[in-house]
C-alpha positions as CSV (number, residue, x, y, z in Angstrom):
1,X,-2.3,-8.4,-4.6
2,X,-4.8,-6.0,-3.5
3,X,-4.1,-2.7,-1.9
4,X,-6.0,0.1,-0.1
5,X,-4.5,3.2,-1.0
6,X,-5.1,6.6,0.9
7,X,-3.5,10.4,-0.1
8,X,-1.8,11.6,3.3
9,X,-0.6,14.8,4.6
10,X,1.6,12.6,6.4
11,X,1.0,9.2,7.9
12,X,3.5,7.1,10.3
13,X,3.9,3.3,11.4
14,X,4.5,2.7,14.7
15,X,5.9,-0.8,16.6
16,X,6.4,-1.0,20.4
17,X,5.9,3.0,20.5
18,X,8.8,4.0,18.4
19,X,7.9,5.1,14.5
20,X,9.4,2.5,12.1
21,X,8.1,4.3,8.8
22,X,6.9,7.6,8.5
23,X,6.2,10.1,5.3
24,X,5.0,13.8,4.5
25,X,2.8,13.9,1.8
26,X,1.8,10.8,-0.3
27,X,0.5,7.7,0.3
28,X,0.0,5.1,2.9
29,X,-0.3,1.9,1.0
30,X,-1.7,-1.1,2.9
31,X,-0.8,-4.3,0.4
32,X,-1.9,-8.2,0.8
33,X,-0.9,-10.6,-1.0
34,X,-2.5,-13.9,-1.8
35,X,-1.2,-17.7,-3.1
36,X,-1.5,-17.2,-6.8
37,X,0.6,-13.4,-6.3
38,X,4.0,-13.3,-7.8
39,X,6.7,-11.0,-9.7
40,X,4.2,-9.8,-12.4
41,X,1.4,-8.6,-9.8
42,X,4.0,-6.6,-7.7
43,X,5.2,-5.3,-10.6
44,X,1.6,-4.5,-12.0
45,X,0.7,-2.5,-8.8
46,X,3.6,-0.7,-7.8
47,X,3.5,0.4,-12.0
48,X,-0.1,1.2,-11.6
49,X,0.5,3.2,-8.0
50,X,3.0,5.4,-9.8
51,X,1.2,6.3,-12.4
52,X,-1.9,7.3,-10.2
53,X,-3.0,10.9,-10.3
54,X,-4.4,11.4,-7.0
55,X,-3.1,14.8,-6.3
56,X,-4.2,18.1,-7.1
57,X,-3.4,20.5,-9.5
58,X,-3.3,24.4,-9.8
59,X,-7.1,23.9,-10.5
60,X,-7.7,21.6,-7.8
61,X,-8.2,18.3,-10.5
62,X,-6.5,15.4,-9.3
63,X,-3.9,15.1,-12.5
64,X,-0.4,15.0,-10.4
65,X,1.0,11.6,-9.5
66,X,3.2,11.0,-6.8
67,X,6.6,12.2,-9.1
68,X,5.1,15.6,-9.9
69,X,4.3,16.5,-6.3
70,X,7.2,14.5,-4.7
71,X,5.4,12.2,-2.9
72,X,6.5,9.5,-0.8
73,X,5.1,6.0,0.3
74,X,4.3,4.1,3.6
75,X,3.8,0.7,2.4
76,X,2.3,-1.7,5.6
77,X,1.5,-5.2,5.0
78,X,-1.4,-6.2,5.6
79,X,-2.8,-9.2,5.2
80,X,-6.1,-8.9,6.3
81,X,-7.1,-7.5,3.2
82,X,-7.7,-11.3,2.2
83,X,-10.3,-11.5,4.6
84,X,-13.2,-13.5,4.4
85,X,-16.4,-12.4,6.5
86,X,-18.8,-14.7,4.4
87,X,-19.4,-17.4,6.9
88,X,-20.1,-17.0,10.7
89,X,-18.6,-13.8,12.4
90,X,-15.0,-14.3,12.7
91,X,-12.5,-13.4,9.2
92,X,-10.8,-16.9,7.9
93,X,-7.6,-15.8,6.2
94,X,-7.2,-19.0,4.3
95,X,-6.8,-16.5,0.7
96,X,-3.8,-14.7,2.6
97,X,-0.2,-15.8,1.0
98,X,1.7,-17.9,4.0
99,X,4.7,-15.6,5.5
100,X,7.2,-17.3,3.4
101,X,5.7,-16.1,0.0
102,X,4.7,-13.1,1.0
103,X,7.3,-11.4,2.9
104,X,9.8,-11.4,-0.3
105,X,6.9,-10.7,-2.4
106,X,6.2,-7.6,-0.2
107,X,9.6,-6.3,-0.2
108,X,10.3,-6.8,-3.8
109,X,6.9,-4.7,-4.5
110,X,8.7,-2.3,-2.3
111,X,11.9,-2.2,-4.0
112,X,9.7,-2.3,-7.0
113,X,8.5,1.4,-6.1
114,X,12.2,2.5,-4.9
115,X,13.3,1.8,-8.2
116,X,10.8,3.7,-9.9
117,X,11.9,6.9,-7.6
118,X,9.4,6.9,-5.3
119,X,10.9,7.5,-1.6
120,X,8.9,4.5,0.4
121,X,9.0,3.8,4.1
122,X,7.4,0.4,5.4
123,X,6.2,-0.9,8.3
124,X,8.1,-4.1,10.1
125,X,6.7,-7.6,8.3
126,X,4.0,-9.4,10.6
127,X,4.5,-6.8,14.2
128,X,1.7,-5.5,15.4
129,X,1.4,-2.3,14.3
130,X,-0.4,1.3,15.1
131,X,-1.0,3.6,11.8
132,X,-1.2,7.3,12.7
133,X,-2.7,9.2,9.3
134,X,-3.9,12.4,8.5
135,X,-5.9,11.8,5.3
136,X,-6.0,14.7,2.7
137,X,-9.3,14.5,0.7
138,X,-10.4,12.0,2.4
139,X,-8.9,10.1,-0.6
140,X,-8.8,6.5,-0.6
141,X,-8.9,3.4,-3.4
142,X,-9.3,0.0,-3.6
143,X,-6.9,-1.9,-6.0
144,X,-6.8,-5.5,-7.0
145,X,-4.4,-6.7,-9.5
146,X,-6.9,-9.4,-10.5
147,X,-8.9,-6.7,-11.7
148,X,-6.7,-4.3,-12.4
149,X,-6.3,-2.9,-16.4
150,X,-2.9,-0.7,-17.2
């Protein structure tokens, strides 16, 4: 699973016009998933974006993590992260987990965070979608649970 992770001041999903997700501070979380993705990497990032301290302290050192500062989550699938611009000029998305693995897989890395306390709001599986952000920092991250250490 990879995921690109930025710390909001509030971000908010939108389908059709209407907002479908939305969250104060915290994180918008933009997840793919891939063929070889199952239980242990959606468990492996949503343990790893809990634990994250990407939020400032009295001193202004990013030490808090999303339970110290009461953060919330706007998780948006997106499967584009599997991307492949190597050859020729348009993506091929071959790497990118087929609908029917990765919508469960998404949700349960979802539920995954829910159950860990973490207040999450999602976007809708596979709609076209507009992301409205305000990104504190700028803060953002790169995660791949291939590569990803506890």
């Amino acid at each position: 699973m990879r995921a690109v992770v930025q710390r909001v001041s509030s971000a908010q999903v939108r389908v059709d016009g209407l907002v479908v997700g939305q969250i104060e501070r915290g994180l918008l979380v933009l997840v793919g998933i891939t063929h070889s993705d199952g239980e242990a990497e959606a468990r492996m990032l949503a343990r790893k974006l809990v634990g994250l301290r990407l939020f400032d302290d009295a001193d202004g050192k990013m030490n808090l993590s999303l339970a110290d500062v009461g953060g919330a989550v706007l998780s948006v699938s997106q499967f584009t992260l599997y991307g492949d611009v190597r050859k020729g000029r348009r993506p091929s998305f071959v790497e990118a987990a087929r609908p029917e693995q990765a919508e469960p897989l998404y949700q349960r890395f979802c539920h995954l965070l829910a159950a860990d306390g973490v207040a999450v709001a999602q976007g809708v599986f596979q709609a076209h979608m507009e992301i409205v952000l305000v990104n504190d920092g700028p803060v953002t991250l790169w995660l791949d649970t291939a590569t990803l250490g506890n």
